[in-house]
C-alpha positions as CSV (number, residue, x, y, z in Angstrom):
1,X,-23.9,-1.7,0.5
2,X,-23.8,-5.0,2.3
3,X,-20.1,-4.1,3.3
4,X,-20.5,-1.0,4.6
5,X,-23.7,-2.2,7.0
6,X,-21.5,-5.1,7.9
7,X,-18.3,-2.3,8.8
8,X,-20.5,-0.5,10.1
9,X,-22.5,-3.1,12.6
10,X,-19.4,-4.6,13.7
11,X,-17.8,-0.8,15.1
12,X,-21.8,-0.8,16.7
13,X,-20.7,-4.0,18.5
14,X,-17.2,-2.5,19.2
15,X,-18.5,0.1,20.6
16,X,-21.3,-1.1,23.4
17,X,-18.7,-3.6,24.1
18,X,-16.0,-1.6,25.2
19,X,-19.1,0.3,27.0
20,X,-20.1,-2.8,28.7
21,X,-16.9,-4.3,29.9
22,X,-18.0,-7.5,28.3
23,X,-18.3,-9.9,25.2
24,X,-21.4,-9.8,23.4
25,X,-22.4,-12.8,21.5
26,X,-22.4,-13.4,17.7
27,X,-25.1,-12.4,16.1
28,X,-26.8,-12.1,12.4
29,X,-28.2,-9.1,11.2
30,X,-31.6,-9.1,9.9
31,X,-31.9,-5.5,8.9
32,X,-29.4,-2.1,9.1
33,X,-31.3,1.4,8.6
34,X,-29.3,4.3,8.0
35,X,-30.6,7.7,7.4
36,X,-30.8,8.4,3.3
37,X,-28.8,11.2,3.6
38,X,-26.2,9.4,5.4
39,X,-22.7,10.3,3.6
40,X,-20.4,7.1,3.3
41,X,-18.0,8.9,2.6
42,X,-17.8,11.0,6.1
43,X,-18.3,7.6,7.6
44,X,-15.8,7.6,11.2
45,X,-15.7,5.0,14.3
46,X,-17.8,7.3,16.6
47,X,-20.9,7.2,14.2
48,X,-24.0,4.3,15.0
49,X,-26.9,2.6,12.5
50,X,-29.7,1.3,14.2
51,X,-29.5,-2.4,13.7
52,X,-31.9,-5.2,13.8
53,X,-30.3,-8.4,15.5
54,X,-31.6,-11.9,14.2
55,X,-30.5,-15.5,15.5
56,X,-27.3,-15.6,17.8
57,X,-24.8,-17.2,15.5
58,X,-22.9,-19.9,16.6
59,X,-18.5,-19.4,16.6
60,X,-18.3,-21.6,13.3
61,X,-20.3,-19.5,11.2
């Protein structure tokens, strides 16, 4: 599970950054929610999780 909220956080951050123009900064993820009927297995590039974003992150970690 860990994995996939990771995968799917960083195409999140793909995403509004490419919608932005910009670079957003690194942050840590303090919680991912996805619906429980969510299907992993239909899982594409265009879908999004509601994230919750913790501490900015600093390039070394």
């Amino acid at each position: 599970m860990e994995s996939r909220a990771r995968c799917i956080f960083l195409l999140l951050l793909q995403i509004l950054t490419r919608a932005r123009g910009d670079i957003l900064p690194s942050v840590a993820v303090r919680n991912i929610f996805v619906h429980p009927t969510y299907l992993w297995a239909d899982a594409s590039s265009g879908d999004i999780a509601l994230v919750q974003l913790d501490t900015p992150l600093r390039p070394s970690q």
